[in-house]
Structure formats: C-alpha cells, structure tokens
N, C-alpha and C positions, 0 to 999 in steps of 0.2 A: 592580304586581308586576313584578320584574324577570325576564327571559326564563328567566332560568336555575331563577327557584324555581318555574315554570309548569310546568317540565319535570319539576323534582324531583317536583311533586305529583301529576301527573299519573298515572293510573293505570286499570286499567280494571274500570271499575264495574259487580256486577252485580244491585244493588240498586237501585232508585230511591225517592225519595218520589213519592206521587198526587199533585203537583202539576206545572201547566203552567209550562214555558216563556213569560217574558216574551214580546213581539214585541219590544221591540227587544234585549234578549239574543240571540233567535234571528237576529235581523236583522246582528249585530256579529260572531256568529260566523260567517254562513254570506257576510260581508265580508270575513271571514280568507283562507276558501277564494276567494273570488274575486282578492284579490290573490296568490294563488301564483303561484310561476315556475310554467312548461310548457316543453313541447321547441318549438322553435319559437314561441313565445308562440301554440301553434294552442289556447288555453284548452278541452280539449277535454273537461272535466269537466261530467258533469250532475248534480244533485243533485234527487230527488224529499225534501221533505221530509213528514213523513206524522205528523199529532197527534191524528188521527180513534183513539178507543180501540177500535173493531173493527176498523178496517183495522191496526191495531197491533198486536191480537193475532194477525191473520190472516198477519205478516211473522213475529210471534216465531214462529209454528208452521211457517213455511218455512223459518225460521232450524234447523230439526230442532230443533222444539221447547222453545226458548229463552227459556223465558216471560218470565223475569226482564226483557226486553227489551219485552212489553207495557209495563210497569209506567214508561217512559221516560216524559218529558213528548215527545220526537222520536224517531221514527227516520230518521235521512237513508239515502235509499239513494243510493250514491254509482258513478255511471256515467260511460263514457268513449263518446262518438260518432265518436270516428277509430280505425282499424288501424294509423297509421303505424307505423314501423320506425327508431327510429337507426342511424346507421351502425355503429354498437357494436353492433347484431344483438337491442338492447332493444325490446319494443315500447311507444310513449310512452303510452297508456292506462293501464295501474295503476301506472306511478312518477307520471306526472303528477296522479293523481287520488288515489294517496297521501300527497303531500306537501300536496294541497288538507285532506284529512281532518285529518293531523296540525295545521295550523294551526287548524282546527275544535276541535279538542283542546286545545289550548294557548289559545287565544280564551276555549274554554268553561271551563278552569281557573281562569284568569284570574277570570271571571263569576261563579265560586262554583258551577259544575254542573261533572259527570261525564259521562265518556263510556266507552263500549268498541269497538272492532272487532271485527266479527262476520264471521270468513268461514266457517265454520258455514252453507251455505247452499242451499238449492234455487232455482237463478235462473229457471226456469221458472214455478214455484209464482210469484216475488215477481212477475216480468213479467208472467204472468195478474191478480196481484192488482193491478196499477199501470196497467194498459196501456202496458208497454215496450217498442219497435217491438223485433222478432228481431234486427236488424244493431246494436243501441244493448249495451255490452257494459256487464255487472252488475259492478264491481268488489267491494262491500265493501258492507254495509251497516255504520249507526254508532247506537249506542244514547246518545241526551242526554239528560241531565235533571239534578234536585237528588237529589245522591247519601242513601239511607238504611243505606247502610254507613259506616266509616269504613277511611282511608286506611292501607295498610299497605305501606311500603316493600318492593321486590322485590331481591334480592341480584343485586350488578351486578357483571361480572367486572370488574378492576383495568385501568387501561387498559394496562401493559404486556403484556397478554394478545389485547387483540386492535388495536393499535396498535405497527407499524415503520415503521422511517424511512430513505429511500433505496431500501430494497430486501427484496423478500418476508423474513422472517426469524422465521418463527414453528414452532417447535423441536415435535416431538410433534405436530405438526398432520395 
C-alpha cells in the first residue's frame, strides 16, 4: 500500500472486533513508532502496550468511560520521559511522541487494523493502573485492533484554505 492510500484510509475507529492482535502485526507497528524522527534524536517516547481484557477495560473507564476502547485487541498508552524545550518554545514530548503514534497508525492501516486517539483521559486513573512513575508524562493513549465498523470518509477543507505560499495570507482568518 502506497503511503498516501494509508493516509486516505486511515481513520479513527470506534468499533473493534473480539479479536487479537497478531504478535507480529503488533511487532511492525509498534517498529513504525520506533523509527520516528524526535527532537534531537533524544527517542523520548514510551509506549506501555496493554492486551490483558481487564486491564483494558480498567483504561476504557479512565479514558471517561470509552468502552468502545475495551473492545481493541491493544491499547498503547503512549508516553514521553523528557521535559525538554525547543528553542521554538515547543516542548519535544507530545510532537515527538505524536508523530510516533501517527506512524502506529499508518503501519496499522497498512495491516488491515484500526486505530483511534484517545485524549479523553484521566492520567492518574491510567498511571495507577500501569504503574507509571509521576515524572513519565501520559501523552495519548491509542485504541488498535480489527476494525468492526466500516470506513467513512471525513470532510477535508481544500487545501487552498489552509495552505499559503511565501507569506501568511489567509483572508477571514
């Protein structure tokens, strides 16, 4: 599959079917996330992956009760172990550990599985449930599995709308 129709299909699912995740399915995507850039190449993404069905549903319910998210064959919950600071004033934990997820996504489209992003979430609830040290920051969790919905295209603005060239120029903004 070419990168671009991984993208088109891509979507976030909140159905799954009962069944598991292959090992090495889960093994390929969560290779996606390991080869992402980071700031600094400081790889500062952690990723708890979680297929135990009580521990799953004990996440859907921190997720403010997101059940549909039991029903995943994974949930990754997806963390960042560094504070740094770009000089751009961004801090590199949730883009670096974004761009991990999104490649999780795109891996797992690929794969024939679905996934969503969940920030819907009580990160104390999940860090009790996980034992995630206080200083380790919860970015996102990500709901994976074999989708039991089906795909329904989302309306995309045109890209003259949020795309200029040279210089800011975006009218009514």
């Amino acid at each position: 599959m070419a990168v671009i129709d991984a993208i088109k299909k891509r979507y976030s699912c909140r159905k799954y079917q009962n069944k598991p995740i292959e090992k090495e399915k889960l093994r390929e995507i969560l290779e996606a996330a390991r080869l992402a850039p980071s700031a600094k190449n400081l790889q500062d993404w952690r990723f708890v992956v979680v297929t135990d069905p009580k521990a799953k549903e004990q996440l859907a319910q921190a997720a403010n009760d997101q059940m549909f998210l039991a029903e995943a064959g994974a949930i990754v919950v997806c963390c960042s172990i560094d504070d740094h600071v770009m000089r751009c004033g961004q801090p590199i934990g949730p883009i670096d550990v974004a761009i991990a997820m999104e490649h999780i996504c795109l891996q797992a489209t690929e794969n024939g599985l679905a996934s969503c992003w969940i920030g819907s979430f009580y990160p104390d609830k999940v860090r009790a449930a996980l034992g995630i040290p206080e200083q380790v920051q919860i970015v996102e969790l990500l709901g994976v599995g074999y989708p039991a919905d089906e795909f329904k295209p989302h309306k995309r603005k045109p890209l003259e709308e949020i795309v200029s060239f040279e210089k800011w120029d975006f009218r009514g903004w």
